[in-house]
C-alpha positions in Angstrom: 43.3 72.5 75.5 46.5 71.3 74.5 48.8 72.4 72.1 50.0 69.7 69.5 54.0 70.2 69.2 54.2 67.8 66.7 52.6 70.3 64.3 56.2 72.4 65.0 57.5 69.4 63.0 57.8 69.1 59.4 56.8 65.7 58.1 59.8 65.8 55.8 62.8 67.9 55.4 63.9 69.2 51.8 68.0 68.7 52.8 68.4 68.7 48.8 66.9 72.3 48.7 68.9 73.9 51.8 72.2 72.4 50.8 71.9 73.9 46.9 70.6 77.3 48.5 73.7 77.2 50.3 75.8 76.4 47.3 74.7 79.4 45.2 74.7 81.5 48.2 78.7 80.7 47.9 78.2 80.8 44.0 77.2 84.3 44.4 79.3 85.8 47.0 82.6 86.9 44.4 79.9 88.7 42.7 78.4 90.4 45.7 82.1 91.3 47.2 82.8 93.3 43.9 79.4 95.4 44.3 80.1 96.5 47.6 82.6 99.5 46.8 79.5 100.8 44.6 77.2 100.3 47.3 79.9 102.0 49.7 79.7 105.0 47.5 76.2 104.9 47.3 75.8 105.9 51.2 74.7 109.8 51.7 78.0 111.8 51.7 76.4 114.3 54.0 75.4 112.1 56.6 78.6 110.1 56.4 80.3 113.4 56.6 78.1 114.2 59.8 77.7 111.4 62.1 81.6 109.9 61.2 83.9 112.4 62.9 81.5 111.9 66.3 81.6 108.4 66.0 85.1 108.2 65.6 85.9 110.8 68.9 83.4 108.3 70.8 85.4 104.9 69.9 88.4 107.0 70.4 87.3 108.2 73.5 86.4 105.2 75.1 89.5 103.2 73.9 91.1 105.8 76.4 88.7 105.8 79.1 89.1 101.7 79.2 93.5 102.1 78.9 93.2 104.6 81.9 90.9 102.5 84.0 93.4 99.7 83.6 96.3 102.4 84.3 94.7 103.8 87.2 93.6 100.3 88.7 97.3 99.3 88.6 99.0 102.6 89.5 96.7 102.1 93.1 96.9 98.4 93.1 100.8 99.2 93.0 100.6 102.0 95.9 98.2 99.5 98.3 100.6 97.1 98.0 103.7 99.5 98.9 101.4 100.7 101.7 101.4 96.5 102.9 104.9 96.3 102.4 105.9 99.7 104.3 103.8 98.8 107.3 104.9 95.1 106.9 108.9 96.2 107.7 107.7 98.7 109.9 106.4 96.0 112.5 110.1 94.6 111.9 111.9 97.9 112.1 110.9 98.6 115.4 112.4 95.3 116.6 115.7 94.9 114.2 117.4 98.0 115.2 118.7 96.8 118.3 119.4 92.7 116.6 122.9 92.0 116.9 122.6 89.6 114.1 126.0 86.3 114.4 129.3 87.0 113.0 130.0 86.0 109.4 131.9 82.6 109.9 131.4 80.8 106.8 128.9 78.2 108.2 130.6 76.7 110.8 129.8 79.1 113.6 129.1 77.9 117.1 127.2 80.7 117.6 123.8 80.8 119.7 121.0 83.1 119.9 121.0 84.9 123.3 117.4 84.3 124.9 116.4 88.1 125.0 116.2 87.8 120.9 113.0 85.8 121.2 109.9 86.2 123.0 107.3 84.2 123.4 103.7 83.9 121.8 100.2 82.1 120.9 100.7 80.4 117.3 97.8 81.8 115.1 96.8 78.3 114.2 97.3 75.9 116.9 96.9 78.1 119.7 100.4 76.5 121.4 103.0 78.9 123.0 106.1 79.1 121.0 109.3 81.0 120.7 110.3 83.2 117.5 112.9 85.9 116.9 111.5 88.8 118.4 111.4 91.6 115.3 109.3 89.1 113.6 106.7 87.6 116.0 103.9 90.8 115.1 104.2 90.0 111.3 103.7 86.2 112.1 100.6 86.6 114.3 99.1 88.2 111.0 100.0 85.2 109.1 101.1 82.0 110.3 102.7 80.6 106.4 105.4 83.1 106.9 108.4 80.9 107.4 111.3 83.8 107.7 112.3 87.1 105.9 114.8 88.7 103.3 116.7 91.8 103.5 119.5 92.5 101.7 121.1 95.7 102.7 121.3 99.3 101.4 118.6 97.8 98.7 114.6 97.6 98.7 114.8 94.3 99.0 113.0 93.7 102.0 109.7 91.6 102.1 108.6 88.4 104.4 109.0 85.2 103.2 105.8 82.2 102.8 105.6 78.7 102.3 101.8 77.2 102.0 102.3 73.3 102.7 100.6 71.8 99.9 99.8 74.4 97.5 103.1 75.6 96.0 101.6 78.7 93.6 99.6 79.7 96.3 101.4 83.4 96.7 102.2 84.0 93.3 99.1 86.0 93.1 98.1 86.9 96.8 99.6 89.2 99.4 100.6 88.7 102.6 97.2 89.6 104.1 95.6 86.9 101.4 94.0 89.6 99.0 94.0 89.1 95.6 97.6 91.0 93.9 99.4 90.6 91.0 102.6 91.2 92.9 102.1 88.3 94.9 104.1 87.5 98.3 107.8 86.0 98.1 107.3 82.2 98.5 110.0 79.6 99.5 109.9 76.4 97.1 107.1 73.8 98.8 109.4 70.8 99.5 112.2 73.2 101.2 112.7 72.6 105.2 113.8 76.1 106.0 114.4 75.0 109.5 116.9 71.6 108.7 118.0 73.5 106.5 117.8 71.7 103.0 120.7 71.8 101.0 119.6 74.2 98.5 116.3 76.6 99.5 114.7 78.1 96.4 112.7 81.3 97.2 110.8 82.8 94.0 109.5 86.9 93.7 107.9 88.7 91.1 109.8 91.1 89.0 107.7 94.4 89.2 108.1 97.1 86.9 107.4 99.6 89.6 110.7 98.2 91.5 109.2 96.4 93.8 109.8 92.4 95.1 112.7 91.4 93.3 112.8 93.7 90.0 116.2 95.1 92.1 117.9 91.5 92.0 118.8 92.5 88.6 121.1 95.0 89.7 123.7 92.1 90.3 124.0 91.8 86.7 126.9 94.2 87.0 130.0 93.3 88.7 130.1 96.7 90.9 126.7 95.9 92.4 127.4 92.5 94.0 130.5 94.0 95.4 128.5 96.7 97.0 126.2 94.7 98.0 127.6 90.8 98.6 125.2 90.0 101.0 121.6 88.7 101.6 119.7 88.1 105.1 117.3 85.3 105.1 116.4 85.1 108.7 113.8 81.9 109.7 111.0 82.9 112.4 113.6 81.1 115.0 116.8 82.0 113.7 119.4 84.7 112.0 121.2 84.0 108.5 123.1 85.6 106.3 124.2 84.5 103.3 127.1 85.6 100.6 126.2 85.6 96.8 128.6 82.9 94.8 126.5 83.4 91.0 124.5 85.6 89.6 123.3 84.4 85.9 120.3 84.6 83.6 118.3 81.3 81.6 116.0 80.1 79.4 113.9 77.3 81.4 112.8 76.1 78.0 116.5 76.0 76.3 118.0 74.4 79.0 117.7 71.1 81.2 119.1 72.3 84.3 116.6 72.7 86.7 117.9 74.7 89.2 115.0 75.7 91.0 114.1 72.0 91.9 117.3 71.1 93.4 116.2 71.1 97.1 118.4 67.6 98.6 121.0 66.5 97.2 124.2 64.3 97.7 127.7 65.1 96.7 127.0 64.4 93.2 124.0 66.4 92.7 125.4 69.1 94.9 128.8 69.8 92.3 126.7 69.1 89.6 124.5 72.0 90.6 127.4 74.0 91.5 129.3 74.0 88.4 126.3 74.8 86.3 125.8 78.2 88.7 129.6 79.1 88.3 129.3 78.2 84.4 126.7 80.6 83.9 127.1 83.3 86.3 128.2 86.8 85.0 131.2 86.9 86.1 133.7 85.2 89.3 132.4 86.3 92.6 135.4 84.5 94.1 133.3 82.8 96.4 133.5 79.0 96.5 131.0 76.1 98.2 132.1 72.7 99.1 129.4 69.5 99.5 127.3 70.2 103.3 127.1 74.1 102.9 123.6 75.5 102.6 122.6 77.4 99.8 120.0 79.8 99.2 118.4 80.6 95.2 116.9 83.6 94.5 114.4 83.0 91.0 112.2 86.0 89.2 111.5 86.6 85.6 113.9 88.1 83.8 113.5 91.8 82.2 113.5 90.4 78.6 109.4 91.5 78.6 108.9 89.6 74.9 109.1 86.2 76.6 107.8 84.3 80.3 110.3 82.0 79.8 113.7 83.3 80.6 115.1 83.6 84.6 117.2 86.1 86.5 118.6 83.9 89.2 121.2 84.7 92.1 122.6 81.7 94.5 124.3 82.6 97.7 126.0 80.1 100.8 125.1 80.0 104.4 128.0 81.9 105.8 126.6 82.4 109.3 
């Protein structure tokens, strides 16, 4: 037997009627909202007085429950990833200790690596034998996107550095080890060539409230600070650097139309241009100078204005080494 759907199916449908009981529904609601403080009072005291002050502590209750959750789920988020990170410069500790890293020189150093700082290894990926500095080659056979790491002394600064070919957010929320994290991993800009080097390397870190990544650049707001520590390392996989901070300053990406985070090649033009904006907005005179052909290296994270995503703390140092 089969069911006739059709049947479901009004011949003919009364719009007239369901639009005007719409209309006085709307005609009558003024009415209605000034009956409901009567109707409010009408409820039983007694039970209202019973079953409330329960209710309440329940709500209460689980408003707390769900705010420590999210507190405890950072607060261990927060200690795996120091865990990461400790063992991380462990691996490199080992090594750096006995590094005898080049003689500052301002960039024009004819200085060579001696051979016994390298040693030789299977690349994760393509499985050829290659040659890296020998303090990192453990960290890199974990992952092969780490193009070099950043120290900069007496501070916590102190992480490896990443560059995914293609995908330039790709560590801004993953670790190291590829696991979801809101710390992320420090990244170098995607159209750098750390190894050339370009003229200008951008490398970008979170700002974490726990003090982690690069929440301590913004100790170099004050002058005392960057002469303590002048300063940073930013060592390649194949090869030592050291670079000395020349500007320190803070902006508002969407207030201003220098892009300094995209400056990666330039030409003498370009290269002052970029200069002069750094020097203009820095916190104060480093006393250090950079002329067209030096490398420089840009240090971006958010600033810690927390009402806004738009504002960065940025430092810029030259290739001194």
């Amino acid at each position: 037997m089969k069911f006739d759907f059709k049947k479901l199916i009004p011949e003919k449908i009364d719009f007239k009627g369901f639009f005007s009981k719409i209309v006085d529904f709307f005609k009558r609601l003024p009415e209605r909202i000034k009956q409901l403080p009567s109707k409010i009072k009408s409820i039983n005291r007694k039970k209202l007085k019973r079953y409330l002050p329960p209710c309440l502590m329940l709500f209460f209750a689980a408003i707390f429950l769900v705010s420590a959750g999210v507190l405890a789920k950072r607060a261990w988020e927060d200690y795996h990833q120091a865990e990461q990170n400790d063992y991380l410069a462990g691996l490199v500790q080992q090594e750096q200790a006995q590094v005898q890293r080049p003689p500052i020189s301002n960039g024009e150093s004819s200085y060579i690596e001696p051979l016994s700082a390298f040693v030789e290894i299977t690349h994760p990926v393509t499985g050829e034998s290659v040659q890296v500095l020998r303090e990192y080659a453990s960290v890199f056979q974990l992952n092969p996107d780490m193009v070099g790491w950043i120290h900069i002394p007496n501070t916590t600064l102190n992480y490896p550095v990443v560059q995914k070919p293609g995908e330039p957010d790709y560590y801004l929320h993953r670790d190291f080890l590829d696991n979801n994290s809101r710390h992320g991993t420090v990244y170098a800009h995607n159209q750098a060539d750390l190894q050339k080097p370009s003229d200008n390397v951008t490398i970008f870190g979170h700002n974490m409230t726990d003090g982690s990544m690069f929440a301590t650049l913004h100790g170099y707001t004050k002058k005392e600070y960057y002469d303590a520590n002048p300063y940073i390392y930013f060592d390649t996989v194949y090869e030592h650097r050291t670079y000395q901070i020349l500007a320190v300053f803070e902006i508002d990406v969407t207030k201003s139309d220098f892009d300094y985070h995209n400056v990666v090649d330039t030409n003498a033009f370009t290269f002052q241009n970029f200069l002069d904006n750094c020097k203009k907005l820095s916190f104060y005179d480093t006393g250090v100078s950079a002329k067209y052909g030096d490398k420089l290296l840009t240090l971006s994270t958010c600033d810690k204005d927390t009402s806004t995503d738009n504002k960065r703390f940025v430092v810029v140092a030259k290739l001194v080494t």
